[in-house]
C-alpha positions in Angstrom: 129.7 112.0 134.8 129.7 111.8 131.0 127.3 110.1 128.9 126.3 108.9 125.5 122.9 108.9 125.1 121.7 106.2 122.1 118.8 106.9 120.4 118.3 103.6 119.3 120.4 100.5 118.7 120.4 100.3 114.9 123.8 100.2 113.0 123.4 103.7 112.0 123.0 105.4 115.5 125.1 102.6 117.5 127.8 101.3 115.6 130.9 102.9 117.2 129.3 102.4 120.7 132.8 101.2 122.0 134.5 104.0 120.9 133.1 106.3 123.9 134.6 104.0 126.6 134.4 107.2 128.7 131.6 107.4 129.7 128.3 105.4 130.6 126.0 104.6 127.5 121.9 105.6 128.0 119.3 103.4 126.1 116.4 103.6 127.0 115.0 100.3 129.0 112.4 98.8 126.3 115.0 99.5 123.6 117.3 97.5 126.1 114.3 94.9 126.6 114.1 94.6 122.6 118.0 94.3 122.4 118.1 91.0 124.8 115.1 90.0 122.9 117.5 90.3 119.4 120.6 88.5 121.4 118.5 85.7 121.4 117.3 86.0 117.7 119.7 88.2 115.5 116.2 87.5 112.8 114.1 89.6 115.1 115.8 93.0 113.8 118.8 92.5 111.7 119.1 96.1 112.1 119.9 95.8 115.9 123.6 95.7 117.1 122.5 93.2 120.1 124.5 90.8 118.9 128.0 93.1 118.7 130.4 91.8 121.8 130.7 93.6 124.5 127.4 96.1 123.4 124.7 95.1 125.8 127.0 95.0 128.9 127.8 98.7 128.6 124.0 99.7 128.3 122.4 101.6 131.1 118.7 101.5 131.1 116.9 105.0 131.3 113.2 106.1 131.5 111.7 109.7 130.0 112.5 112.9 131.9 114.9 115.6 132.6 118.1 114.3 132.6 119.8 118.3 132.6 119.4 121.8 132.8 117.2 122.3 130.0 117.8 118.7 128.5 114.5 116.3 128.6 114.5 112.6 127.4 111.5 111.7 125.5 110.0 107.7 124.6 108.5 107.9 120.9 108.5 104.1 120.1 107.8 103.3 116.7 110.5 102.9 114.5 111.8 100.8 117.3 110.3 99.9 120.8 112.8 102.3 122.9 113.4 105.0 120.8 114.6 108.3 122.2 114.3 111.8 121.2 115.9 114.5 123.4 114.2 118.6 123.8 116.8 120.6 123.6 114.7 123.6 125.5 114.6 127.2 123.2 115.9 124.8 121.0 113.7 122.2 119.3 113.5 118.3 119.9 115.8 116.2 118.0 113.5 112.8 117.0 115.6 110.6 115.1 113.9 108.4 113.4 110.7 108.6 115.4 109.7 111.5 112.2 112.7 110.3 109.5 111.2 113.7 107.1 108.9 115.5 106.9 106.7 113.0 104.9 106.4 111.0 108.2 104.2 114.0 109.6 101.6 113.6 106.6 100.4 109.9 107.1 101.7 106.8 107.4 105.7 106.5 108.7 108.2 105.1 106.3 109.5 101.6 106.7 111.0 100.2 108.2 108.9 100.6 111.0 108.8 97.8 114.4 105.1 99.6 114.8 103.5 101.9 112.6 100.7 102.4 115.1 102.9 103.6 118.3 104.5 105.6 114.9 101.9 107.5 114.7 101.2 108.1 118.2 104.7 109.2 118.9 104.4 111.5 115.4 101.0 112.8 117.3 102.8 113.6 120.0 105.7 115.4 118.2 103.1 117.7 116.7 103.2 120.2 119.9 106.6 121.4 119.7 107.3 124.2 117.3 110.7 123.0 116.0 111.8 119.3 114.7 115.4 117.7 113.9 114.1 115.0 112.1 116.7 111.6 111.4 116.8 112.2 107.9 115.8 115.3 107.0 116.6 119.7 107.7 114.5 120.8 110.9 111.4 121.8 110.5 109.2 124.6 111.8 106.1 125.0 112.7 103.8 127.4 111.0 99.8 127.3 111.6 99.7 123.5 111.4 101.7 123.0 109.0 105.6 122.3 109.6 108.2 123.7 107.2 111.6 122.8 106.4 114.3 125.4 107.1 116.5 125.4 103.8 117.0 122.8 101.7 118.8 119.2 102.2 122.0 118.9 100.0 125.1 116.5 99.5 128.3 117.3 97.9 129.8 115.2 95.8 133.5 115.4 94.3 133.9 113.3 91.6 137.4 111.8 90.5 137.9 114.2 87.6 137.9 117.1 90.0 134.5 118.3 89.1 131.7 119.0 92.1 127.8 118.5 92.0 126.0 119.7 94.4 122.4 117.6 94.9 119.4 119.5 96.6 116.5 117.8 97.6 
């Protein structure tokens, strides 16, 4: 069996959803529960691709576990209520949006954010694991308590005249 597994239903992660007619779609079930809940009310999250035909009906709802060989699903609700992260084992845990940068780690998470309290707990909880793939940001690596970034964020840009600039953050 082959399977997409959605972080989250915002735009960002979701929007070509229908373009893996393949295989079955993973959400996980209060992300699902939130989606319905968005069906209803497009004003809920705006962000949400509930509304999108044909979306919710190829959802399949999953929980938090080991889904493969060295594959784990993990809740971190927050930035939305069913957000998933997946642990790649000898790997690191790839978090989406449940730590956008690094800056999430340090205090409050960055908007938006469905609930900045469950945030932080899932952040808390992040703080174990010795390597992060942050949403928007390079991994990060654990040192003492403190987590690093390994190298340096940069975007490419060619312009129309030919030239290149190269941004680092």
């Amino acid at each position: 069996m082959e399977v997409v597994v959605l972080g989250r239903l915002h735009f960002d992660r979701a929007a070509n959803t229908d373009l893996f007619s393949w295989g079955e779609v993973w959400v996980h079930e209060a992300e699902l529960d939130h989606a319905l809940w968005v069906y209803r009310d497009p004003r809920v999250d705006p962000a949400c691709l509930a509304h999108l035909p044909g979306v919710l009906r190829r959802l399949q709802p999953v929980g938090e576990g080991r889904v493969a060989s060295g594959l784990a699903l993990f809740h971190l609700p927050g930035h939305t209520p069913g957000l998933l992260g997946l642990e790649v084992e000898g790997v690191g845990v790839l978090v989406s949006d449940a730590v956008k940068s690094r800056y999430d780690l340090e205090g409050s998470p960055a908007p938006p954010c469905w609930s900045p309290d469950l945030a932080q707990g899932s952040c808390r909880r992040l703080l174990a694991y010795p390597r992060l793939f942050p949403g928007h940001d390079v991994p990060l690596r654990k040192e003492g308590e403190a987590f690093l970034p390994e190298g340096e964020a940069e975007l490419l840009l060619w312009l129309g005249d030919g030239q290149e600039v190269v941004l680092r953050l």
